[in-house]
C-alpha positions as CSV (number, residue, x, y, z in Angstrom):
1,X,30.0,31.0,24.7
2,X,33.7,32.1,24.5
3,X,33.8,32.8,28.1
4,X,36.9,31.6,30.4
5,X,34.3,29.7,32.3
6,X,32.5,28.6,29.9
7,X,35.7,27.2,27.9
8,X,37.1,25.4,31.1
9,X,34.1,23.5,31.2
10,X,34.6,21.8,27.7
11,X,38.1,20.8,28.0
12,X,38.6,17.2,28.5
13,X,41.0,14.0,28.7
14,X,44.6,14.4,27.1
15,X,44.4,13.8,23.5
16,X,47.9,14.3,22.4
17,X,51.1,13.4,24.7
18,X,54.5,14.7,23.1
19,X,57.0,13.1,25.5
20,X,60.4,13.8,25.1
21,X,60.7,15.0,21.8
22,X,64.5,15.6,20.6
23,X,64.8,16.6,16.6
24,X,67.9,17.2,15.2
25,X,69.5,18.2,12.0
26,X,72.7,16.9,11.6
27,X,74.3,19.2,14.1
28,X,71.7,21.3,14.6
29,X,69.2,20.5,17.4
30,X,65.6,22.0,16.6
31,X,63.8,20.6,19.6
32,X,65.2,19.0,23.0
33,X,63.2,16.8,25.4
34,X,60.2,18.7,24.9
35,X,57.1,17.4,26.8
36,X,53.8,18.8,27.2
37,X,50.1,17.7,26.2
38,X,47.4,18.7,24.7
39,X,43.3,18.3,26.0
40,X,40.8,17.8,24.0
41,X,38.7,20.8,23.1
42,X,41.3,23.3,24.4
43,X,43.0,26.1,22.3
44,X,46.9,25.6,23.0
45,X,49.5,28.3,22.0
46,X,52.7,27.4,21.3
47,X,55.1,30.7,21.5
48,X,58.8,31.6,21.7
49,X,61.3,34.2,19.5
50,X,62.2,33.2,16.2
51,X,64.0,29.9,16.1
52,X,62.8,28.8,18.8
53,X,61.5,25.2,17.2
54,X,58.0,26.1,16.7
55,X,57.3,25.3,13.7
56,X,59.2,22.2,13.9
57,X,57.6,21.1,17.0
58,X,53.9,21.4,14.6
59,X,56.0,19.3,11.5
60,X,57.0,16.8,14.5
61,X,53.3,16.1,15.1
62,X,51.6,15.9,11.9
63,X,54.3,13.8,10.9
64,X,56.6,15.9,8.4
65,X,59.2,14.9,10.9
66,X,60.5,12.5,12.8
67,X,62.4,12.8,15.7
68,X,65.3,10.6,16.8
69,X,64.3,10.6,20.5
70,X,60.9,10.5,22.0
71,X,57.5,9.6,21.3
72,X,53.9,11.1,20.6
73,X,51.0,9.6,21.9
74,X,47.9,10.5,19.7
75,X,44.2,9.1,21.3
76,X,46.0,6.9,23.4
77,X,48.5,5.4,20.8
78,X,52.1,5.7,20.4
79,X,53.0,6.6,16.9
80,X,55.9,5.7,15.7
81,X,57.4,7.7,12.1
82,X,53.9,8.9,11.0
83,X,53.5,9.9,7.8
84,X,51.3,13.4,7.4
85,X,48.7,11.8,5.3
86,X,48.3,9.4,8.0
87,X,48.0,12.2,10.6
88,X,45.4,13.6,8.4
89,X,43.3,10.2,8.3
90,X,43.5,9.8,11.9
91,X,42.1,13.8,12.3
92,X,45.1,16.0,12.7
93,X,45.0,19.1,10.3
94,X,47.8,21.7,9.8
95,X,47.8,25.3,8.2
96,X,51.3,26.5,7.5
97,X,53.4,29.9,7.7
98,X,53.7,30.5,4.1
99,X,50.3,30.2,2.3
100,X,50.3,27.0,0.4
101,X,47.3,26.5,-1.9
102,X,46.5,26.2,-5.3
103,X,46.7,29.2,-6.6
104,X,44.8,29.0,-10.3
105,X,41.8,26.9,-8.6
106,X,38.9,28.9,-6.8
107,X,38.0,29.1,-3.5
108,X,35.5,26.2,-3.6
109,X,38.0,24.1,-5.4
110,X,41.2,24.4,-3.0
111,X,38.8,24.1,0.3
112,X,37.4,20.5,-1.7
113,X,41.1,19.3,-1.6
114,X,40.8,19.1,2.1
115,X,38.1,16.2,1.4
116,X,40.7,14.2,-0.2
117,X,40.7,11.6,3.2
118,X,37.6,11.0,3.6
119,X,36.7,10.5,-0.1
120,X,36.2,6.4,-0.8
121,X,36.0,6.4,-4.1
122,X,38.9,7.0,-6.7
123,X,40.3,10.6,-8.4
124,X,39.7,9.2,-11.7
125,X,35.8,8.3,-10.7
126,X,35.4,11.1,-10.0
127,X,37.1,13.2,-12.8
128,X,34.7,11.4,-14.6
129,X,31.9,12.2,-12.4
130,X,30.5,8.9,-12.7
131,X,28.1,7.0,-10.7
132,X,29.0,6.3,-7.1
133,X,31.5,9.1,-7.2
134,X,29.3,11.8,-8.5
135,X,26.9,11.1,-5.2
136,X,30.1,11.4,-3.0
137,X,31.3,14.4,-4.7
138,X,27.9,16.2,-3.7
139,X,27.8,14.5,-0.7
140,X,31.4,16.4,0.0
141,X,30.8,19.6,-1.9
142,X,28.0,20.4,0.3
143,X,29.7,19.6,3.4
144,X,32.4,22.3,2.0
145,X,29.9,24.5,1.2
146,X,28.8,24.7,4.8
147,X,32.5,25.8,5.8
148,X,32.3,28.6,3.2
149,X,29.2,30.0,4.6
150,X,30.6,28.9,8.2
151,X,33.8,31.7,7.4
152,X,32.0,33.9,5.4
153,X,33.7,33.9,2.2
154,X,30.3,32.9,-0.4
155,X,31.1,35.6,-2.5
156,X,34.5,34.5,-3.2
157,X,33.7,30.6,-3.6
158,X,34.5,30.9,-7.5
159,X,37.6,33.5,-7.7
160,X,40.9,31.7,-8.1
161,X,43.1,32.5,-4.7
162,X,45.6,33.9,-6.8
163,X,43.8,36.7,-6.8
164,X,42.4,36.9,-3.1
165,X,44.3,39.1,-0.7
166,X,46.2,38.3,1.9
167,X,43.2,38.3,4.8
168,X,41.2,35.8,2.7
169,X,43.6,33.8,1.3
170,X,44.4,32.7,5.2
171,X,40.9,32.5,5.3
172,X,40.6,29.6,2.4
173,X,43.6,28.1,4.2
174,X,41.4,27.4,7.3
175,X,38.6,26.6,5.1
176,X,40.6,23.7,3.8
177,X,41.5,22.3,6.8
178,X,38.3,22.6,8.3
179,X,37.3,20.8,5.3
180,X,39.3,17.4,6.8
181,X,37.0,17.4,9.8
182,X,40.1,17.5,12.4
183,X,39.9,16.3,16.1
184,X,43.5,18.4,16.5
185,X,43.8,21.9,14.3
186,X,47.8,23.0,13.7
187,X,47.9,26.6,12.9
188,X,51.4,28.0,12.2
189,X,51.1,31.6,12.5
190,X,47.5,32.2,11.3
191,X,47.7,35.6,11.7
192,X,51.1,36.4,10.2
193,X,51.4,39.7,8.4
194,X,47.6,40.6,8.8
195,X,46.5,44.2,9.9
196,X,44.6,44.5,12.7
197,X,41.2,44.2,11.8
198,X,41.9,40.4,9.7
199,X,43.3,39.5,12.9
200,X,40.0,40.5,14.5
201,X,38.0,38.7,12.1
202,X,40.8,35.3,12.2
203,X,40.5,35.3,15.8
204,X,36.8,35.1,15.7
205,X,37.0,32.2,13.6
206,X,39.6,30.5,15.5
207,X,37.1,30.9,18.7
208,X,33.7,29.9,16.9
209,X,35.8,26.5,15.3
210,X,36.7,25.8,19.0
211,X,33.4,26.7,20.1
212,X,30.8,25.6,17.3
213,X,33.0,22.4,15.8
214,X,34.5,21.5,18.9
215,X,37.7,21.3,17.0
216,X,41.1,21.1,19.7
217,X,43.4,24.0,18.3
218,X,47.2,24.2,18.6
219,X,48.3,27.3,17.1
220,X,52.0,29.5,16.6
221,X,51.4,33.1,17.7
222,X,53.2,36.0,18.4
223,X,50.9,38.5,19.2
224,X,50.9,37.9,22.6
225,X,47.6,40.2,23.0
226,X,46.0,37.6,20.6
227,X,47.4,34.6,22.8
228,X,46.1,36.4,25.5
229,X,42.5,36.1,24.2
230,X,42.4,32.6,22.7
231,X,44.3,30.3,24.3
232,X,43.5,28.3,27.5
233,X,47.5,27.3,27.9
234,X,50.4,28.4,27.0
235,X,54.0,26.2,26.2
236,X,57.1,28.5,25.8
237,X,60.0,27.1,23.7
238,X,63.5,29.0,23.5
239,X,66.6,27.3,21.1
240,X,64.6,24.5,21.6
241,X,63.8,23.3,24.9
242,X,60.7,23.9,27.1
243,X,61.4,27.1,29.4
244,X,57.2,27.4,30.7
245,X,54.2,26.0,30.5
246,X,50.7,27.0,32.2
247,X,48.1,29.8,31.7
248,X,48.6,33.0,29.8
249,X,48.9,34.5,32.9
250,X,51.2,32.5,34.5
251,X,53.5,32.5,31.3
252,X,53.5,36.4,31.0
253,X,54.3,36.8,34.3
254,X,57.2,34.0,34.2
255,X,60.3,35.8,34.5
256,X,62.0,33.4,32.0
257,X,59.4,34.0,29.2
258,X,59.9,37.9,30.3
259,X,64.0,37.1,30.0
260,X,64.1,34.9,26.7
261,X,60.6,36.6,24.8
262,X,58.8,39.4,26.6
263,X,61.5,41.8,26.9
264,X,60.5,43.5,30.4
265,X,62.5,44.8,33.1
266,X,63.3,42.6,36.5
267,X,61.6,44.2,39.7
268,X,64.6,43.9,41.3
269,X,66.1,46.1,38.5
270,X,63.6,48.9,38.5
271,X,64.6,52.2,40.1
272,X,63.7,53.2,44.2
């Protein structure tokens, strides 16, 4: 059930802990002492306006960056300059602004890269599709054929993405990082440039991977309607720094959100 109630239920113990986080490039500071968590089994959103240090936050936990101040506690361990296949073995998965699969592979084929961590055997076994390897490979081909059928998308299992539209090539993106099996789902922008009706469909997925997997989701979003509708909390970043952090509706009706994001008119500024 996607129900408020039913969703407040589920969500347990802090899973992730960013404490402090300061990230700077040269003279340019992406993030500043930003703290907040994340619970296990919640959907957290992540907003703010364009340069904001969104995105850079997401690289700062799954380990595409490391910042020069603060730490991230991940299941109860500090991590200290983790690397993103590392993240990825310890269950951290990330989709990313600009679509990056393979684009000459098929469906099947790019969502089978998201095994990669939890394969034991070598590639070159199983290029060779010999012995021990060739039982894992089926083993992990039909675990990916359950995410196809999970986001609908059989009857584009063997067409190379290339030639996918936009919709489903996001699509295939989830599909691969479902395919790792995450405890913690990234999701930069999942919904970037879609019309409304893939946003419909992206958001339904988002909720059943919540709901069905039990898979903890931080995502980037601005379609406020959309974080509205999925997200149990809200943290609000703006040049950087923290400015809010609580439930959608606390956020909206946060007058620095509404100042640095929003866009709407003080009370006190309204006419008599």
């Amino acid at each position: 059930m996607h129900t408020p109630e039913a969703r407040a239920r589920r969500i347990g113990e802090v899973i992730l802990d960013v404490q402090n986080i300061t990230l700077r490039f040269g003279g340019v500071v992406a993030n500043s002492n930003v703290s907040f968590d994340i619970r296990k089994g919640e959907i957290r959103a992540i907003i703010g306006p364009n340069g904001a240090g969104k995105s850079s936050m997401l690289n700062v936990i799954n380990g595409f960056y490391h910042p020069q101040e603060g730490t991230i506690t991940w299941k109860g361990k500090a991590r200290t300059k983790m690397q993103p296949h590392e993240a990825a073995a310890t269950g951290i998965a990330r989709t990313f602004q600009n679509i990056a699969l393979f684009r000459g592979m098929s469906t099947l084929d790019n969502i089978m890269t998201g095994r990669v961590t939890k394969m034991k055997r070598g590639l070159l076994a199983h290029a060779l599709h010999w012995g021990p390897a060739l039982k894992e490979e089926i083993e992990h081909r039909s675990f990916v054929e359950q995410v196809i059928d999970f986001l609908e998308i059989q009857h584009i299992r063997n067409v190379p993405v290339g030639r996918l539209p936009y919709g489903l090539q996001k699509r295939v993106e989830l599909g691969r990082a479902l395919a790792a099996e995450p405890e913690l789902l990234l999701l930069d922008e999942p919904m970037a440039g879609m019309n409304l009706e893939e946003k419909e469909d992206m958001s339904r997925f988002i909720l059943d991977v919540n709901d069905e997997f039990g898979t903890t989701i931080a995502l980037i979003e601005h379609d406020m309607g959309v974080v509205m509708d999925l997200s149990d909390r809200v943290v609000v970043l703006d040049h950087g720094s923290k400015i809010a952090d609580g439930t959608p509706e606390e956020v909206q009706s946060d007058q620095r959100v509404i100042d640095a994001y929003l866009g709407v008119a003080h009370d006190d500024e309204e006419e008599a």
